[in-house]
N, C-alpha and C positions, 0 to 999 in steps of 0.2 A: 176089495171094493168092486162093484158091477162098473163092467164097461158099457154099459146099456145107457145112449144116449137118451133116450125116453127117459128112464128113471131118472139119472143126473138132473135133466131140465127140470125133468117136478119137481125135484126135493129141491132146487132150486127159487124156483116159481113161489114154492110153499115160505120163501124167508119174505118178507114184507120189505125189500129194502129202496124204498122211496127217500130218493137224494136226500138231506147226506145221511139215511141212515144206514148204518151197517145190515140189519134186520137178521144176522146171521147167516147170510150168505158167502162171506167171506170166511167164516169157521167153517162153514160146510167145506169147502173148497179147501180150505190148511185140513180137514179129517181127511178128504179124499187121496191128496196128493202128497201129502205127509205118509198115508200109507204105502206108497207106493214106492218109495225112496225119495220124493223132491225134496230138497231144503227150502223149507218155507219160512219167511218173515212179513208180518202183519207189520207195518208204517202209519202212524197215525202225521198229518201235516196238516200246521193253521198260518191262519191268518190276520192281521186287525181284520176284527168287522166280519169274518165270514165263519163259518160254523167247519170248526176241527169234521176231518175226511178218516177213514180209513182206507185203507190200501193195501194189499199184495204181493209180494214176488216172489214166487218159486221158478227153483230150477236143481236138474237132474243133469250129470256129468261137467266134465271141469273143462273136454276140450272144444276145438274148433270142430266143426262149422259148427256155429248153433244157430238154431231158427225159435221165435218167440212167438209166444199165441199173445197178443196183448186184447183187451176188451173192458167190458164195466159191468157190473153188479149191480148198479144202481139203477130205480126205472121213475117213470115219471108218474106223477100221484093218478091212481085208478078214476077217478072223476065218482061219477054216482057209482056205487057200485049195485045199487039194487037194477040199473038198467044190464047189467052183466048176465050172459046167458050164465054162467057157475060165475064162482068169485073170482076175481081177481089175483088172488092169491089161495086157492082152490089147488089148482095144479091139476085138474081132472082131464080128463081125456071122453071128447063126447063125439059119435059118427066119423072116427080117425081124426081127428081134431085136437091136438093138447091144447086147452086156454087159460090164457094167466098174463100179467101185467108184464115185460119181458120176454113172452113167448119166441118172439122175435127181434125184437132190442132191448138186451142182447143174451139173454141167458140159455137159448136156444145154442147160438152160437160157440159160446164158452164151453155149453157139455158137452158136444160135439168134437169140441179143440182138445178137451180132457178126454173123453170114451178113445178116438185116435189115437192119443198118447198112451191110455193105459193098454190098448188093445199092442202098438207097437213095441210095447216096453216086453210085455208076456212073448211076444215073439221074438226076442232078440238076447235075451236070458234077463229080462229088468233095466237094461243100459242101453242107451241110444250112442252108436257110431259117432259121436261130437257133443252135443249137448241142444235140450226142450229145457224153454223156460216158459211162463206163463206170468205176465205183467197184468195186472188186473186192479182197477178203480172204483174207487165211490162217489166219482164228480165228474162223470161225462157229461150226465145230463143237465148237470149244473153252472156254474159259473167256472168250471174248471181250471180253479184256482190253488186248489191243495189236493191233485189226481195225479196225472199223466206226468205232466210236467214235470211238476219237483221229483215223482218217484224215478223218474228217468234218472235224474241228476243225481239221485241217491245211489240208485245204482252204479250211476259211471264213476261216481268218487270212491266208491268200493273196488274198482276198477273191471267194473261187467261192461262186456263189449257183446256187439250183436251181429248176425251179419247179414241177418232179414228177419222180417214182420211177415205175419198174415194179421189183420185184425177183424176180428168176427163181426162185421158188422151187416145187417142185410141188405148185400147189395145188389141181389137179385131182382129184376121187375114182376117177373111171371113164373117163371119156373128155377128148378136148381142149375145151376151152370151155365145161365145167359150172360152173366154180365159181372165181371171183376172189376171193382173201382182200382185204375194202376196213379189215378191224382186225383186231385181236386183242384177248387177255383178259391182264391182269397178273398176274403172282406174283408172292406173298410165302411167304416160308420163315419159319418157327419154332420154338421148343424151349419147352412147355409145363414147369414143372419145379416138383413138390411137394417142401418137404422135411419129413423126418418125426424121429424119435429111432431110431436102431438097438439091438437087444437081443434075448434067445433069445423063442425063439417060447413057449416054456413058461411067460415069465410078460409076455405082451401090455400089464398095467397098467404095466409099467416101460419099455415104447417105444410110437413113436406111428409107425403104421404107414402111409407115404406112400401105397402103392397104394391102398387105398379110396380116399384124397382122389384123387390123379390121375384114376382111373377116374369118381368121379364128376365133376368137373371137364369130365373129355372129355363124358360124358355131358350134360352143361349145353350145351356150347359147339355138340353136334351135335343139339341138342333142336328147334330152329328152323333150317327155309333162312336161310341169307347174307343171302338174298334172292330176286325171282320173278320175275329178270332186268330186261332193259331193252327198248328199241324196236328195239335192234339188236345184243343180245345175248344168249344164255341167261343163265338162273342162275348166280351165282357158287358155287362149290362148294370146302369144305373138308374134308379130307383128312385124318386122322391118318397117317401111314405110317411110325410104330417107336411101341416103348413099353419103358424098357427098366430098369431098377436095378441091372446091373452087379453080380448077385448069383451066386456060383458055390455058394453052402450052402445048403440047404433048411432049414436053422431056426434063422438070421440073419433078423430082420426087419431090411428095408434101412432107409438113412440118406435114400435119396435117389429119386424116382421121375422118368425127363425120357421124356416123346412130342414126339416131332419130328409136324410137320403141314406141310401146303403149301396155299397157297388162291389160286386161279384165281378171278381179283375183273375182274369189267365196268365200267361207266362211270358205274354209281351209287355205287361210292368211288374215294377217293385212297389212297394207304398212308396216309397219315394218319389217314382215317376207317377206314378199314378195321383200322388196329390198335385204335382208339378201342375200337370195334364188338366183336370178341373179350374185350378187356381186361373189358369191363362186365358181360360176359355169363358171364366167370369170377368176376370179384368179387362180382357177384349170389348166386353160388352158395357160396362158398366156406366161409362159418360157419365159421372158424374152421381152415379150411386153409390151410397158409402157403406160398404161392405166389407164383412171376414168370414173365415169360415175356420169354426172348431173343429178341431180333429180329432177323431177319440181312439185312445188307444186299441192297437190291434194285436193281439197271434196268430193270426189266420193267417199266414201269407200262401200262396201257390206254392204246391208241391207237385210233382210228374216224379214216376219209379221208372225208368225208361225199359222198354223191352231187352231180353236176354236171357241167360239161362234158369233164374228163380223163377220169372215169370212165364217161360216156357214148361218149367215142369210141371207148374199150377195148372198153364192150359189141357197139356199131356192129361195130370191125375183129372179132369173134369173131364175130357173125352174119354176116357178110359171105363169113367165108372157111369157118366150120363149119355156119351156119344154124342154130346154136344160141343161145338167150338164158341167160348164166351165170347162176348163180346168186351174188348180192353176200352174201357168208359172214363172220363176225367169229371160227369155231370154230377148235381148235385151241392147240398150244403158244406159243412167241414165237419170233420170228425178227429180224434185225436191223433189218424195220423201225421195230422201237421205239427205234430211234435215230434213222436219218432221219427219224422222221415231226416231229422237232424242227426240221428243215432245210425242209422244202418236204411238199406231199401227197403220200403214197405207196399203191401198192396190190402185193398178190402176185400174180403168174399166171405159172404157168412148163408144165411139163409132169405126168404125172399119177403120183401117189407112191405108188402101191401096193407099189412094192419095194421106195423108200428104205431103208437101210442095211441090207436083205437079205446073204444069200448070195444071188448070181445076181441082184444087181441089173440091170436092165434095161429098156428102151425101146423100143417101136415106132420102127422105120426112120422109116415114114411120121407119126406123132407129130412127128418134128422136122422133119419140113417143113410142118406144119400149122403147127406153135407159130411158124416162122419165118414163114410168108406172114403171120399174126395181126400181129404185131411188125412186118414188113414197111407193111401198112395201120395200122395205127397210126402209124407215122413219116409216112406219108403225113397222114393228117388230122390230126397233131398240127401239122404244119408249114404245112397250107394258112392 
């Protein structure tokens, strides 16, 4: 099989695999690495209610240290595709430019993880120094309900242990080796909800009217930062984003007022504290407003890989091959390291995301041979 991260991405790009289909990228990837020596096993996991996943996990050698490429195969639906300079799933390469649905999240990434591994394997007689595994999903971009998670667990009941992550994700802003995601920030989702007495607006002393109370309520909750960040985080920041009473009459005073909110919380709470934190800050205010507030289940909790020698040699193989020093970043959404990072330390570094889920997503040619020589040296000082 060619270690040539260009081709891998295309023949990749070329599988159509919009969440949860498999599209045949996940075969591509058992023919690649299967020839190579990995032992590979394809996982299928369901759920009530949510659509059966396919999944991944190969790995090459039995002992310690092992290092795991984890990532996803699955991309988010192309949109128009007639607005697409080539298709979507074209795989072509136009003025150094590979474009395709994934170019960048993340199948960019994963051939890059694979060409590295196959390039160190030919150099080392076929067997890496401890053991390369490659964790791989079809629900990142989904509800990631039957991906990451369970196959983790599948794995550790087999008794697969880890002793660090890279996952390809792009976490670059501008160029290759600016920026290693070493955490991220957690969310929590909720549904603020005043209730009030409905009645005509002409006589207000016979209803009690939820919207003042909600608005002042929100107004309480946004009166104070979260907080004024951490050592290795910004500010947590909360969010209203709906406010709604489900009212179609203009004078009906409603029964019911709910704002949905979301909050992006660092490593100075837990959800526990972190709902504590809100709850008080509503109660404080509320005189006499009658109020709850739903909480909807979360996995997202804060994760930090704290600095030391995985993450030093990641920086090392990035200055080595770019002569850039990254920047060590916690910004940003969640990705599935906040599951691994339950199994062993993890950090992101894939290629650079300025076009993720674009129309005309796309990737510098020379971008994936950067990202693969980085990965390449990495394998190398992980193993000496």
């Amino acid at each position: 099989m060619s270690a040539d991260p260009v081709a891998l991405t295309r023949d990749l790009l070329r599988c159509p695999s919009v969440t949860p289909l498999e599209g045949g990228a996940l075969a591509y990837l058992d023919q690649v690495l299967s020839g190579v020596g990995f032992s590979v096993e394809r996982v299928t996991f369901s759920e009530p209610g949510t659509a059966d996943v396919e999944n991944l996990y190969a790995r090459i050698g039995n002992d310690a240290p092992h290092l795991m490429f984890a990532g996803h195969t699955d991309v988010v639906p192309p949109g128009d595709e007639a607005a697409w300079t080539v298709g979507p799933f074209a795989g072509d390469v136009k003025d150094g430019m590979l474009f395709g649905r994934g170019a960048v999240d993340m199948k960019g990434g994963i051939a890059c993880a694979v060409a590295a591994a196959l390039d160190h394997l030919a150099a080392n007689g076929g067997k890496p120094k401890g053991s390369i595994s490659f964790l791989i999903t079809g629900d990142e971009e989904g509800i990631a309900v039957n991906g990451t998670v369970k196959l983790l667990q599948w794995a550790a009941d087999r008794g697969e242990r880890f002793d660090h992550c890279v996952v390809g994700e792009p976490s670059n802003t501008a160029t290759v080796g600016d920026m290693i995601k070493v955490g991220r920030r957690g969310s929590q989702n909720g549904t603020l909800i005043v209730s009030g007495r409905s009645g005509h607006v002409a006589y207000p002393q016979r209803a009690e009217n939820p919207v003042r109370g909600i608005v002042k309520l929100i107004a309480a909750v946004n009166a104070q930062p979260v907080d004024t960040g951490s050592a290795h985080f910004d500010p947590s920041n909360l969010e209203f984003t709906s406010v709604d009473v489900g009212n179609k009459t203009v004078n009906v005073i409603p029964a019911e007022a709910r704002a949905r909110f979301n909050i992006r919380f660092n490593d100075n709470h837990t959800q526990a504290t972190l709902r504590s934190l809100v709850e008080q800050r509503v109660g404080a205010a509320a005189d006499g407003v009658r109020w709850r507030i739903e909480w909807e289940p979360s996995n997202a909790d804060v994760f930090l890989t704290q600095p030391g020698p995985f993450v030093d040699a990641l920086v090392e193989s990035i200055a080595e091959v770019t002569g850039r020093k990254p920047q060590l970043s916690t910004s940003g959404g969640t990705s599935d390291a906040r599951f691994i990072k339950n199994y062993c330390p993890v950090v992101e570094f894939g290629l650079v995301g300025q076009t993720m889920h674009m129309t005309d997503e796309r990737t510098p040619v020379a971008d994936l041979v950067t990202l693969t020589a980085i990965y390449r040296r990495l394998l190398e000082r992980y193993f000496q």
